[in-house]
Predicted model as a PDB file, atoms N, CA, C, CB and O in Angstrom, pLDDT in the B-factor column:
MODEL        1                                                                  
ATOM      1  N   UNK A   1       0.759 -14.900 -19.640  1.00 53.00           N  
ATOM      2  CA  UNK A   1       1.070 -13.499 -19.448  1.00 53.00           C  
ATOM      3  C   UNK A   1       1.652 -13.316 -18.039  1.00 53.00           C  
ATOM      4  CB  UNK A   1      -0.197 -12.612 -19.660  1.00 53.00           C  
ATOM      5  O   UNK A   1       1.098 -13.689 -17.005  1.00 53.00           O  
ATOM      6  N   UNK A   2       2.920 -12.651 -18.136  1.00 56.00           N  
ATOM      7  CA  UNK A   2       3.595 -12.642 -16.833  1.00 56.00           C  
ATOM      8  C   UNK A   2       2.645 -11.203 -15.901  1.00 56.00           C  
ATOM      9  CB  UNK A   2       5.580 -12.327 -17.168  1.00 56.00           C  
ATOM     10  O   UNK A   2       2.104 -10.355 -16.611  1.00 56.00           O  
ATOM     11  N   UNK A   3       2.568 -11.113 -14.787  1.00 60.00           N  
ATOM     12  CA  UNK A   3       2.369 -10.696 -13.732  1.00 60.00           C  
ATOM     13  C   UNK A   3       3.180  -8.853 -13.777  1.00 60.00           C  
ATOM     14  CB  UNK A   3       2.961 -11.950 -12.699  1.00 60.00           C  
ATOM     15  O   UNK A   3       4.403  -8.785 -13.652  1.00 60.00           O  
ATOM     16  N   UNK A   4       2.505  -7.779 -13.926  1.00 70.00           N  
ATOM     17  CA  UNK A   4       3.516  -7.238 -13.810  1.00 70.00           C  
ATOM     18  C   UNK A   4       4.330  -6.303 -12.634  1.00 70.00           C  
ATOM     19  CB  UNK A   4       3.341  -6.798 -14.675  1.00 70.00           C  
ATOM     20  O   UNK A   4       5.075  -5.326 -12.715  1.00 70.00           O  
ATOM     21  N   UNK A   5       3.710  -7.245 -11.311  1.00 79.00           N  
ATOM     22  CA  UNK A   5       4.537  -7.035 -10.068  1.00 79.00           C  
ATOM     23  C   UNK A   5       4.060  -7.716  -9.077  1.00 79.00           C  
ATOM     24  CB  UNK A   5       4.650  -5.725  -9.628  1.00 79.00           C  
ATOM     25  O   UNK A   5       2.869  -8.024  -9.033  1.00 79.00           O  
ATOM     26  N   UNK A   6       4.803  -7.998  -8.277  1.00 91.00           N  
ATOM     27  CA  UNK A   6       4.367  -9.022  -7.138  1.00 91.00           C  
ATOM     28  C   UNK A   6       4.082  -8.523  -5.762  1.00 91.00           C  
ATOM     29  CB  UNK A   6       5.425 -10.034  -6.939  1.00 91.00           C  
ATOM     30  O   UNK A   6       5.060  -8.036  -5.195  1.00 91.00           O  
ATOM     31  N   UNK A   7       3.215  -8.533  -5.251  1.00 92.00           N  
ATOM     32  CA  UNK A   7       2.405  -8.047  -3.496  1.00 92.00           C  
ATOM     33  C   UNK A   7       2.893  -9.314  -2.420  1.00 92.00           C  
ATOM     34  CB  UNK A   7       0.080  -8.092  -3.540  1.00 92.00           C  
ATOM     35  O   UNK A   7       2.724 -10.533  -2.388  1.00 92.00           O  
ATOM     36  N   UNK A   8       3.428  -8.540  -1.767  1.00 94.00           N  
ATOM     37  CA  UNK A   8       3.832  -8.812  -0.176  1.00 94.00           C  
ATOM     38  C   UNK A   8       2.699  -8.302   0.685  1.00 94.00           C  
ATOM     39  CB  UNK A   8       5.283  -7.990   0.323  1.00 94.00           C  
ATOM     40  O   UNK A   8       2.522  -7.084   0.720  1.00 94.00           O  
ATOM     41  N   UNK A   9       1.928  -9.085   1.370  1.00 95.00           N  
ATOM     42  CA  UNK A   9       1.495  -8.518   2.359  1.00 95.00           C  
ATOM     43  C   UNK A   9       2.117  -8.178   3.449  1.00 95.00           C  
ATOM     44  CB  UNK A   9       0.749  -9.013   2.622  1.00 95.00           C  
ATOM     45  O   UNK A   9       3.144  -8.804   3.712  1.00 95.00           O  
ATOM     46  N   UNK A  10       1.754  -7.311   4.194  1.00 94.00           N  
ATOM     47  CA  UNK A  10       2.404  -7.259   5.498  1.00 94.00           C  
ATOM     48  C   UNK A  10       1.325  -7.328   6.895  1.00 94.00           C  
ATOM     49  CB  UNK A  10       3.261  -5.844   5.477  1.00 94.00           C  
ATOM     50  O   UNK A  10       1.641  -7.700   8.025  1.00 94.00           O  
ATOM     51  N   UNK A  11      -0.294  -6.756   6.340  1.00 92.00           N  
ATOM     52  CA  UNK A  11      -0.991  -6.766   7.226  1.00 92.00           C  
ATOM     53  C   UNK A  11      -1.685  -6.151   7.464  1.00 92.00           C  
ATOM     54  CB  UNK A  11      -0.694  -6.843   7.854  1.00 92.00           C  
ATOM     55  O   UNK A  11      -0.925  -5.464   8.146  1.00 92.00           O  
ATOM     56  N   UNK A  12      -3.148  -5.362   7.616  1.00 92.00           N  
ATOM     57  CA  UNK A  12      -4.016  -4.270   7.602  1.00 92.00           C  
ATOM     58  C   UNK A  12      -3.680  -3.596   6.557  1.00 92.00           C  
ATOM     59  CB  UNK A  12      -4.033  -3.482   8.714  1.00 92.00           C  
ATOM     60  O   UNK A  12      -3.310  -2.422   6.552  1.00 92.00           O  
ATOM     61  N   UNK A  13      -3.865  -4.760   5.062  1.00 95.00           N  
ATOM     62  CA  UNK A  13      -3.881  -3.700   3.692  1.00 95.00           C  
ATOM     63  C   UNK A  13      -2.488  -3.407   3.694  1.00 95.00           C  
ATOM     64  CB  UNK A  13      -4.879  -2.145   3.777  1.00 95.00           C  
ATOM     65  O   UNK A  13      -2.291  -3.252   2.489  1.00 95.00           O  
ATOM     66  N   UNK A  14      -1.329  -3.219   4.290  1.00 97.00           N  
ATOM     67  CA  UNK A  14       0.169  -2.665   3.675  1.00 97.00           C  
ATOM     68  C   UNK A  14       0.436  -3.933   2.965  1.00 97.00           C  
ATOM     69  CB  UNK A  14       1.559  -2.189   4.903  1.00 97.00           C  
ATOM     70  O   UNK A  14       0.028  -5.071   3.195  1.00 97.00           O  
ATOM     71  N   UNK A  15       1.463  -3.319   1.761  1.00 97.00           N  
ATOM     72  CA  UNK A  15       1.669  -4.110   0.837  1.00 97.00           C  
ATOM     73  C   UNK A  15       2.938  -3.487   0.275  1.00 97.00           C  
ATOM     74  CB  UNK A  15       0.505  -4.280  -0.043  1.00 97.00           C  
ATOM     75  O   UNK A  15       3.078  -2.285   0.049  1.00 97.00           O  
ATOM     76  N   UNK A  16       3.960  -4.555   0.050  1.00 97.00           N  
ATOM     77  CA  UNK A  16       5.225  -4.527  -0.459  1.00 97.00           C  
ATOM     78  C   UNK A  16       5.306  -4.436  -2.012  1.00 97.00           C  
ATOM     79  CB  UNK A  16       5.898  -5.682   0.026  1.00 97.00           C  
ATOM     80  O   UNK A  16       5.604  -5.529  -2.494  1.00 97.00           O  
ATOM     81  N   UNK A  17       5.145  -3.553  -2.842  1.00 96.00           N  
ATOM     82  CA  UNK A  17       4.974  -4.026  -4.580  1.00 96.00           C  
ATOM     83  C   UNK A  17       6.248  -4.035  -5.032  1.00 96.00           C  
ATOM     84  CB  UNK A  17       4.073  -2.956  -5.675  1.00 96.00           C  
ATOM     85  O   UNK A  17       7.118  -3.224  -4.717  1.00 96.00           O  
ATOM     86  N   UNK A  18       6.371  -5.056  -5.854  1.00 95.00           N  
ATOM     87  CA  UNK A  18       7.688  -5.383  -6.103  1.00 95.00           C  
ATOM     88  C   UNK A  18       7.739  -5.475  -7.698  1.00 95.00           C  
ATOM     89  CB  UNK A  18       8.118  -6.735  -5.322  1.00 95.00           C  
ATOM     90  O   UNK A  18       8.082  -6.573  -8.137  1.00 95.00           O  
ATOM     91  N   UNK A  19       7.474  -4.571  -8.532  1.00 92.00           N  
ATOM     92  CA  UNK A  19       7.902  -4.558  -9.969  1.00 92.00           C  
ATOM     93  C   UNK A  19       8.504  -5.809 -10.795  1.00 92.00           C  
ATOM     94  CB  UNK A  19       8.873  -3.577 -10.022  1.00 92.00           C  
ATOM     95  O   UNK A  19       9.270  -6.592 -10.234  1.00 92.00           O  
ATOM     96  N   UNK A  20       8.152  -5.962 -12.072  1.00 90.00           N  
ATOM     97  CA  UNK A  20       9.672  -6.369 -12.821  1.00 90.00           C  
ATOM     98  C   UNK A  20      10.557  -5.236 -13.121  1.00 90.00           C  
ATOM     99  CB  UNK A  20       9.491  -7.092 -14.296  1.00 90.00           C  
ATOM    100  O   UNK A  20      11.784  -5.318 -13.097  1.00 90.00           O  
ATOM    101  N   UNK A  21       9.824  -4.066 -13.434  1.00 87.00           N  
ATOM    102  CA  UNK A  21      10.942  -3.283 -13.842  1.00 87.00           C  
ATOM    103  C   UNK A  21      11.065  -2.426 -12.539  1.00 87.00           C  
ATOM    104  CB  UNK A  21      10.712  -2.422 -15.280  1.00 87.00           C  
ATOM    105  O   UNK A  21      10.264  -2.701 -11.646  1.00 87.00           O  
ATOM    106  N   UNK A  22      11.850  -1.555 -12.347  1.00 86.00           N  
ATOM    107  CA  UNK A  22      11.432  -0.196 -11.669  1.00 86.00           C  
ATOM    108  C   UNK A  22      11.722  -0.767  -9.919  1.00 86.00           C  
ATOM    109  CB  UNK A  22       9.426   0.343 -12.141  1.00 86.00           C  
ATOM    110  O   UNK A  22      11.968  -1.933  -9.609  1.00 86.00           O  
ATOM    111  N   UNK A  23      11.603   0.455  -8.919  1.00 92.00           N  
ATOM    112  CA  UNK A  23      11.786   0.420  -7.565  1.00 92.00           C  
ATOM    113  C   UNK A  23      10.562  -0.127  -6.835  1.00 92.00           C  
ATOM    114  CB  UNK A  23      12.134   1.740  -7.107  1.00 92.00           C  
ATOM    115  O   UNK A  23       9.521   0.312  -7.325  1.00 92.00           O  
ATOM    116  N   UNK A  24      10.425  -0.759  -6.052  1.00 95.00           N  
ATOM    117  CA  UNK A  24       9.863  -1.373  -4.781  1.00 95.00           C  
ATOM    118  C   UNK A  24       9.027  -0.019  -4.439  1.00 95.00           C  
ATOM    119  CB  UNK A  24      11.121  -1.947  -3.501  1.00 95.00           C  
ATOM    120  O   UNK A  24       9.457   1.130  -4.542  1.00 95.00           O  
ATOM    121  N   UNK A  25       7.692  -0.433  -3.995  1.00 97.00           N  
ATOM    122  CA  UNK A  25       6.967   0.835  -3.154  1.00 97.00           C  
ATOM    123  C   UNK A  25       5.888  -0.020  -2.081  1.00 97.00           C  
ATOM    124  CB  UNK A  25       5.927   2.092  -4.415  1.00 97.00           C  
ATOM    125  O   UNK A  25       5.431  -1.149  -2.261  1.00 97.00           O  
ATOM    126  N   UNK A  26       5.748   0.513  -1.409  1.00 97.00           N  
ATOM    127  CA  UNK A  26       4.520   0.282  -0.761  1.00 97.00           C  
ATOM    128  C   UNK A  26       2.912   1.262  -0.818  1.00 97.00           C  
ATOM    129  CB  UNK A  26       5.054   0.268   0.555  1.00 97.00           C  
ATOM    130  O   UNK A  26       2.639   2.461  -0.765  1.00 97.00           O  
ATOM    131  N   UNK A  27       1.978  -0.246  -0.977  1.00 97.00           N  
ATOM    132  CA  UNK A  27       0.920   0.196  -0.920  1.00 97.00           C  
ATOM    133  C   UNK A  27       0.115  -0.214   0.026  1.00 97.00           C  
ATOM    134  CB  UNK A  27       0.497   0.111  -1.860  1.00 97.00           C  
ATOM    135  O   UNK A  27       0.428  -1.189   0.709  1.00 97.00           O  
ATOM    136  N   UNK A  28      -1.378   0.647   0.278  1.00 97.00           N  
ATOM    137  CA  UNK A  28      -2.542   0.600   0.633  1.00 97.00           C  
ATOM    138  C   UNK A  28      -3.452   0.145   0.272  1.00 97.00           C  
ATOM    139  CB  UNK A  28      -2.816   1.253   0.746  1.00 97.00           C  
ATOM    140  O   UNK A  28      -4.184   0.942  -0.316  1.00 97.00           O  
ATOM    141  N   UNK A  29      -3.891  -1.084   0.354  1.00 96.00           N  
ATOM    142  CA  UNK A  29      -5.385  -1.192   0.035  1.00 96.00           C  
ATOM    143  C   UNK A  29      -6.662  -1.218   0.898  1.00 96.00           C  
ATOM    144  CB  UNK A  29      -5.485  -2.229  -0.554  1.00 96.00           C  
ATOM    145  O   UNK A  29      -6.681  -1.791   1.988  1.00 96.00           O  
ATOM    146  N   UNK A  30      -7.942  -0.454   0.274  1.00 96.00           N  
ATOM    147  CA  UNK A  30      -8.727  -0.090   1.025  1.00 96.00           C  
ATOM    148  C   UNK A  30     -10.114  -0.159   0.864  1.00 96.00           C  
ATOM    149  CB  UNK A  30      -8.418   0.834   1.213  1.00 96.00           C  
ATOM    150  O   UNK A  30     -10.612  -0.043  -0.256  1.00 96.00           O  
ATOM    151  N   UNK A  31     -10.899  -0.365   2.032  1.00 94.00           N  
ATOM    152  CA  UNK A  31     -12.151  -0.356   1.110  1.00 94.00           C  
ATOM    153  C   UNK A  31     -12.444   1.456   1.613  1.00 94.00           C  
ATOM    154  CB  UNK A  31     -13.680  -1.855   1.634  1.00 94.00           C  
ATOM    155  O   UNK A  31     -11.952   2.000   2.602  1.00 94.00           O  
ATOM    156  N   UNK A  32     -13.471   2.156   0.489  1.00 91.00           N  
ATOM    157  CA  UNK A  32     -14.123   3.002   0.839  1.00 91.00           C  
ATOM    158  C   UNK A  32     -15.232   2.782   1.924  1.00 91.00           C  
ATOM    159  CB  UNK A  32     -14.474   3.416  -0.180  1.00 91.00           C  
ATOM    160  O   UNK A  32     -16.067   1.889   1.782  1.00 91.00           O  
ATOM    161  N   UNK A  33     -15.221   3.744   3.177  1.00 89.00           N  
ATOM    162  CA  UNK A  33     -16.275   3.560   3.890  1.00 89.00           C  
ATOM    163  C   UNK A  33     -17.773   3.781   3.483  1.00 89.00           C  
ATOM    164  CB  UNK A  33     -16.015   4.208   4.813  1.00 89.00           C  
ATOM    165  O   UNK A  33     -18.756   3.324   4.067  1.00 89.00           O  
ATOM    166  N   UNK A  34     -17.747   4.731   2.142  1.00 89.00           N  
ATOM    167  CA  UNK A  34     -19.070   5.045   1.622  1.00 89.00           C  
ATOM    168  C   UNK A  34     -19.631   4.088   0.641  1.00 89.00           C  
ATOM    169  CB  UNK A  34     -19.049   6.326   1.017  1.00 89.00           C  
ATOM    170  O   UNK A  34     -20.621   3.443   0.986  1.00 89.00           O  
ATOM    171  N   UNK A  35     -19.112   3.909  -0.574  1.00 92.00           N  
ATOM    172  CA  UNK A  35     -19.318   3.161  -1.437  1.00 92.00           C  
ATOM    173  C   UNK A  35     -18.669   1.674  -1.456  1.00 92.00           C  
ATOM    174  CB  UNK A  35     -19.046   3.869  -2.379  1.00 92.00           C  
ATOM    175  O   UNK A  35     -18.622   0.954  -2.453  1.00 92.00           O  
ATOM    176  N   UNK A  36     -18.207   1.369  -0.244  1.00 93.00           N  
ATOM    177  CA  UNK A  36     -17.583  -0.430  -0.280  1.00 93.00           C  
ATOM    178  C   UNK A  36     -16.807  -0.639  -1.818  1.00 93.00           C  
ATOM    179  CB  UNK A  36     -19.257  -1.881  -0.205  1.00 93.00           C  
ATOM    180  O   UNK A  36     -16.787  -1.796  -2.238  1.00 93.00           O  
ATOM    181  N   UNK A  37     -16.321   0.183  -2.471  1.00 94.00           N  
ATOM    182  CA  UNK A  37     -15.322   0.031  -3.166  1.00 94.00           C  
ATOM    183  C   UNK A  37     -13.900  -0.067  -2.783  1.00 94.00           C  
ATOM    184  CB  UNK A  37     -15.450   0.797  -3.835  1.00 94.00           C  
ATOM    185  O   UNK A  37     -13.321   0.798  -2.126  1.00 94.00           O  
ATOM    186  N   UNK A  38     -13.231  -1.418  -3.327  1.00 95.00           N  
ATOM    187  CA  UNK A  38     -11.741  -1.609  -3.309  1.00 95.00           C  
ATOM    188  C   UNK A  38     -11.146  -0.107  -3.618  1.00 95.00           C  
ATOM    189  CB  UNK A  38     -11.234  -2.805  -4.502  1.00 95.00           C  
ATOM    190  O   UNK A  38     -11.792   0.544  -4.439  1.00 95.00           O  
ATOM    191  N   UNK A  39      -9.931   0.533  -3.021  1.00 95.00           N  
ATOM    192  CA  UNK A  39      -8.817   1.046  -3.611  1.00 95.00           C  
ATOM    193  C   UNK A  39      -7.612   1.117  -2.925  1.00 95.00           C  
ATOM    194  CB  UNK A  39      -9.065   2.160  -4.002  1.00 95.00           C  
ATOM    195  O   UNK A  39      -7.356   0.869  -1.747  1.00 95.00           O  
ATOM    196  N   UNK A  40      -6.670   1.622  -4.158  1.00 95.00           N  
ATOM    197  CA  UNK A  40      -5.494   1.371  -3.639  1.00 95.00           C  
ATOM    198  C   UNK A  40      -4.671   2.787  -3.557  1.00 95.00           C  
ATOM    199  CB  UNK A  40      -4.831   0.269  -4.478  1.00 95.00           C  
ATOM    200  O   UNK A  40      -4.964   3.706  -4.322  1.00 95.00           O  
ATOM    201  N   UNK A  41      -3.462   2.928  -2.436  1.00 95.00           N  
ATOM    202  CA  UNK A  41      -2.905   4.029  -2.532  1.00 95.00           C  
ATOM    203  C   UNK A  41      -1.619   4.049  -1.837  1.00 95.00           C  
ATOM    204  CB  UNK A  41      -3.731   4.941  -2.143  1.00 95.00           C  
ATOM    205  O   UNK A  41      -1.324   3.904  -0.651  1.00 95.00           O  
ATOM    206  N   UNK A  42      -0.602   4.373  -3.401  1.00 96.00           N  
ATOM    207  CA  UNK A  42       1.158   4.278  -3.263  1.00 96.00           C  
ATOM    208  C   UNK A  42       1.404   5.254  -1.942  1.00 96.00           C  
ATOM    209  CB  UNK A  42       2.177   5.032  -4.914  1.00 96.00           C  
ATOM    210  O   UNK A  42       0.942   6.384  -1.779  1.00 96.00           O  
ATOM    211  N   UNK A  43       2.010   4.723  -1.307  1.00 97.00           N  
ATOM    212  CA  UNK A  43       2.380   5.278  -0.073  1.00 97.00           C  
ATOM    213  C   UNK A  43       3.534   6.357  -0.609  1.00 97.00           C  
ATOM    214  CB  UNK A  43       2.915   4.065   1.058  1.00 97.00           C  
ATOM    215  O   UNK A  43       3.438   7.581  -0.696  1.00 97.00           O  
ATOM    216  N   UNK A  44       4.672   5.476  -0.942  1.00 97.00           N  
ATOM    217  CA  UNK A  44       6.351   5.771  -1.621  1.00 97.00           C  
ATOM    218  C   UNK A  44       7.177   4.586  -1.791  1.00 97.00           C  
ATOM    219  CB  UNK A  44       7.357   6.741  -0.614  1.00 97.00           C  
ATOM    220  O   UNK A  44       7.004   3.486  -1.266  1.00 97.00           O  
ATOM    221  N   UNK A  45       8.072   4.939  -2.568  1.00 97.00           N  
ATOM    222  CA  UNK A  45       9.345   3.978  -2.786  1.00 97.00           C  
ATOM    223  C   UNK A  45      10.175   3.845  -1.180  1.00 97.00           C  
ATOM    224  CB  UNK A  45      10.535   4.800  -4.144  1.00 97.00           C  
ATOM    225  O   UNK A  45      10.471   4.687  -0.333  1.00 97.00           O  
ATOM    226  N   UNK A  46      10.375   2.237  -1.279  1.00 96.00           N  
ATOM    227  CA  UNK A  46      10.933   1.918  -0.573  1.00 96.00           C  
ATOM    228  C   UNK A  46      12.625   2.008  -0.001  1.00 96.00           C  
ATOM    229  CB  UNK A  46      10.478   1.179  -0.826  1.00 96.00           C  
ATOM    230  O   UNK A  46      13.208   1.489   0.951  1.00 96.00           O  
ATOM    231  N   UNK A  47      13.028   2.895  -1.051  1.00 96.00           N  
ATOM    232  CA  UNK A  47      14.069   3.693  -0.599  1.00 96.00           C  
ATOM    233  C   UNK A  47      14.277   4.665  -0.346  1.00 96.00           C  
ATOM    234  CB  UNK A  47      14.687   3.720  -0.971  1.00 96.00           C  
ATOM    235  O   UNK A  47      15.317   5.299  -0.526  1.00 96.00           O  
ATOM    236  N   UNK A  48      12.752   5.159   0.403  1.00 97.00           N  
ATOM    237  CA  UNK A  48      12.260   6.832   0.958  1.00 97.00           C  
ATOM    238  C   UNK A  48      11.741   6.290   2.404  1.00 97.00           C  
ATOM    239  CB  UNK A  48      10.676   7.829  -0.171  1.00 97.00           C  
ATOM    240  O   UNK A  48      12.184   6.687   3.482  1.00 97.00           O  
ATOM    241  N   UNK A  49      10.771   5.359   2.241  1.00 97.00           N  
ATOM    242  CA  UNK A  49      10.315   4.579   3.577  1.00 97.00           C  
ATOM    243  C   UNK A  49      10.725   3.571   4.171  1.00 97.00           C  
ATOM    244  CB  UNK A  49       9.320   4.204   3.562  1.00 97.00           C  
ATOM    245  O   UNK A  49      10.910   2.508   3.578  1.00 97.00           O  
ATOM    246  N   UNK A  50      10.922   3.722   5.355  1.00 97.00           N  
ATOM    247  CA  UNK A  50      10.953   2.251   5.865  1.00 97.00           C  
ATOM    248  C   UNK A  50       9.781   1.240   6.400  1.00 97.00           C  
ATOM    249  CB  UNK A  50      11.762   2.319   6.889  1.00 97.00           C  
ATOM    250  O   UNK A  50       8.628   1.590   6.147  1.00 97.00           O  
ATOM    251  N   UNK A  51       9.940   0.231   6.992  1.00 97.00           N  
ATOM    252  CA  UNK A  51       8.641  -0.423   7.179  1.00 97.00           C  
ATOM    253  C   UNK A  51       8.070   0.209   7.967  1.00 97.00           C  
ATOM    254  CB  UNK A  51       8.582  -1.671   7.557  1.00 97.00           C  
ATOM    255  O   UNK A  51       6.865   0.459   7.937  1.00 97.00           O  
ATOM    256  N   UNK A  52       8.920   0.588   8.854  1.00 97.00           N  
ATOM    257  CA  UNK A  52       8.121   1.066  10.226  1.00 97.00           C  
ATOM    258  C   UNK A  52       7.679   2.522   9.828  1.00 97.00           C  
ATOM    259  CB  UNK A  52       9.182   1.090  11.775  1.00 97.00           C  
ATOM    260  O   UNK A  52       6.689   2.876  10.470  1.00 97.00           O  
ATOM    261  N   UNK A  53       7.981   3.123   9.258  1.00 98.00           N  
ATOM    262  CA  UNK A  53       7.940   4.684   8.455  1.00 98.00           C  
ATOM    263  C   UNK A  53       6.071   4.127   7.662  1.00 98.00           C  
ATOM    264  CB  UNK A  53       9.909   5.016   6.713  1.00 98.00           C  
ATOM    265  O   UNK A  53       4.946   4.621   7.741  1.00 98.00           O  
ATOM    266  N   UNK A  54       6.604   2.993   7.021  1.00 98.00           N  
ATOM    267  CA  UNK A  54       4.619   3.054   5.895  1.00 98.00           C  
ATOM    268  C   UNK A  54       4.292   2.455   7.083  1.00 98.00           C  
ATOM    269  CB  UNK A  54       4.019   1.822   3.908  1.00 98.00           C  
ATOM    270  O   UNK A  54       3.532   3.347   7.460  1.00 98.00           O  
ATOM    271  N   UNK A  55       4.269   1.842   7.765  1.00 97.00           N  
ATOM    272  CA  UNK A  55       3.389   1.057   8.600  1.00 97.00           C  
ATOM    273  C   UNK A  55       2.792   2.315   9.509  1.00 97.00           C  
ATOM    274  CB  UNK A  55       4.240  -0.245   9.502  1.00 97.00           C  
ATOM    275  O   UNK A  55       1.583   2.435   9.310  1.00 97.00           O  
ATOM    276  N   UNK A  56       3.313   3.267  10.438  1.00 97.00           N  
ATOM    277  CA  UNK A  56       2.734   4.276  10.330  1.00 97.00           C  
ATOM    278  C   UNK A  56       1.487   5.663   9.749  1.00 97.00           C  
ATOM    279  CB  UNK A  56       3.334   4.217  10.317  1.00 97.00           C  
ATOM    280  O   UNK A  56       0.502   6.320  10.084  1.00 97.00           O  
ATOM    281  N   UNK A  57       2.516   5.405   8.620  1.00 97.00           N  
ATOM    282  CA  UNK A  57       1.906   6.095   7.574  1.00 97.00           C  
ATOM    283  C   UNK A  57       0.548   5.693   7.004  1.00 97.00           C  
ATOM    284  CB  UNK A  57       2.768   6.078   6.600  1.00 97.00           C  
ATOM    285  O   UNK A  57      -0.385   6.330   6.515  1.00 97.00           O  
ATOM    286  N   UNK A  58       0.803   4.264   7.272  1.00 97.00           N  
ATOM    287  CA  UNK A  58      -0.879   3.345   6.801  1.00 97.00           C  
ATOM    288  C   UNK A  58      -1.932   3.574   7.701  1.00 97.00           C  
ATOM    289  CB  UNK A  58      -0.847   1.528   6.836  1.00 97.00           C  
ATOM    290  O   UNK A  58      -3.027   3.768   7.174  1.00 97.00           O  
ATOM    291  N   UNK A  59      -1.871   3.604   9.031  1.00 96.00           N  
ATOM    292  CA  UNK A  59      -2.491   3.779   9.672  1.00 96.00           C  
ATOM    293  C   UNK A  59      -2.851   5.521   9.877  1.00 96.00           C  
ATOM    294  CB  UNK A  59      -2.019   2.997  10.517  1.00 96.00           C  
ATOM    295  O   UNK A  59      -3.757   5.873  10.633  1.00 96.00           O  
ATOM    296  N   UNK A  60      -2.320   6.154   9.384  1.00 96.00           N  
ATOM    297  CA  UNK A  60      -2.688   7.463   9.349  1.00 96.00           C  
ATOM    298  C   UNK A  60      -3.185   7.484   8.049  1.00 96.00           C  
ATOM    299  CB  UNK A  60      -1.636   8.463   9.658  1.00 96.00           C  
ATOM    300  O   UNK A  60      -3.181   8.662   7.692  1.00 96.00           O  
ATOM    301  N   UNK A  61      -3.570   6.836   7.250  1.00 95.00           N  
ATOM    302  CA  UNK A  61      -4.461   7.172   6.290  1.00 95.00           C  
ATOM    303  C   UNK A  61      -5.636   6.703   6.484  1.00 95.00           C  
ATOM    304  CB  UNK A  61      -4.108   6.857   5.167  1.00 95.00           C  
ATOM    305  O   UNK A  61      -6.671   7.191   6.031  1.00 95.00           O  
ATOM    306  N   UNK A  62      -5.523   5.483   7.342  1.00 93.00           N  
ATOM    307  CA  UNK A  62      -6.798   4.245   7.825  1.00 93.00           C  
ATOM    308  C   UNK A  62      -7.483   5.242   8.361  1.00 93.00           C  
ATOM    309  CB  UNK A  62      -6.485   2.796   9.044  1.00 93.00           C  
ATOM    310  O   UNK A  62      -8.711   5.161   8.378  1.00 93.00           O  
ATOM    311  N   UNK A  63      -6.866   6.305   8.867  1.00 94.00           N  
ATOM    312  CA  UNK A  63      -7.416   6.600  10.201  1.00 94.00           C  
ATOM    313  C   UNK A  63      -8.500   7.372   9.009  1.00 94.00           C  
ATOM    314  CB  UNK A  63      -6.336   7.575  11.664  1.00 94.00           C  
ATOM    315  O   UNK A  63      -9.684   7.115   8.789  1.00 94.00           O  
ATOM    316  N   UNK A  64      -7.591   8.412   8.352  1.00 93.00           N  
ATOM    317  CA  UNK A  64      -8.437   9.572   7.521  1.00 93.00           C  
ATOM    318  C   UNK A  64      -9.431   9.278   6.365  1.00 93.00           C  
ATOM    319  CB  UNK A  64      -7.456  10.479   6.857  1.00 93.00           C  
ATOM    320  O   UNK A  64     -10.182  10.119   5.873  1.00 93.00           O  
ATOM    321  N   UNK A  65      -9.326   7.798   5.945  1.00 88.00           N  
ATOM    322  CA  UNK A  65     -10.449   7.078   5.455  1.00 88.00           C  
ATOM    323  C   UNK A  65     -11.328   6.932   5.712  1.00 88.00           C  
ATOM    324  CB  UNK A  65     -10.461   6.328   5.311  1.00 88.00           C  
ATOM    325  O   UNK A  65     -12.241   6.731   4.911  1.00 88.00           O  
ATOM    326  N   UNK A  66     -11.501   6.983   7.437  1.00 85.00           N  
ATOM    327  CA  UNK A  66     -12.912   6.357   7.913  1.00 85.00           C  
ATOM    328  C   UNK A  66     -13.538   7.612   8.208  1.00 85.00           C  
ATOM    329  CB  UNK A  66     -12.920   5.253   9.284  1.00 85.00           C  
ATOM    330  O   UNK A  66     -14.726   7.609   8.530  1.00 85.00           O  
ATOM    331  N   UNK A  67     -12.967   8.560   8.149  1.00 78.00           N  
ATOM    332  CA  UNK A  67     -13.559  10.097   8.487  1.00 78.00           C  
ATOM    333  C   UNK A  67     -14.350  10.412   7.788  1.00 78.00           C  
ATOM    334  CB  UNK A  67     -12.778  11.197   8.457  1.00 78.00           C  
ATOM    335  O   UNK A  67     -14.879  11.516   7.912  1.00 78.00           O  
TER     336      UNK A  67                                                      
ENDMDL                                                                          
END                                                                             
């Protein structure tokens, strides 16, 4: 069974998703600070963001996670 998209890391959880079908986005992965549960969260398509645009953006969610 094929894969149905491939993760780039980039580093503190950002992640490059790369489809078979469909546009490129970047994600978040995270643990919850309360319940130590994994999750994940689409930033945007990568022809809205740039790296330096989610890489930002990641860290402003890091931030509002731990709150």
């Amino acid at each position: 069974m094929a894969k149905p998209s491939v993760r780039h890391a980039d580093g503190d959880g950002l992640y490059l998703m790369t489809p078979k079908r469909g546009d490129g986005y970047w994600m978040l992965r995270y643990t919850t600070p309360t319940t130590k549960l994994r999750r994940e969260y689409s930033i945007g398509k990568v022809d809205d963001w740039s790296l330096a645009d989610a890489r930002d953006e990641a860290v402003r969610l890091r931030f509002a996670i731990k709150r």
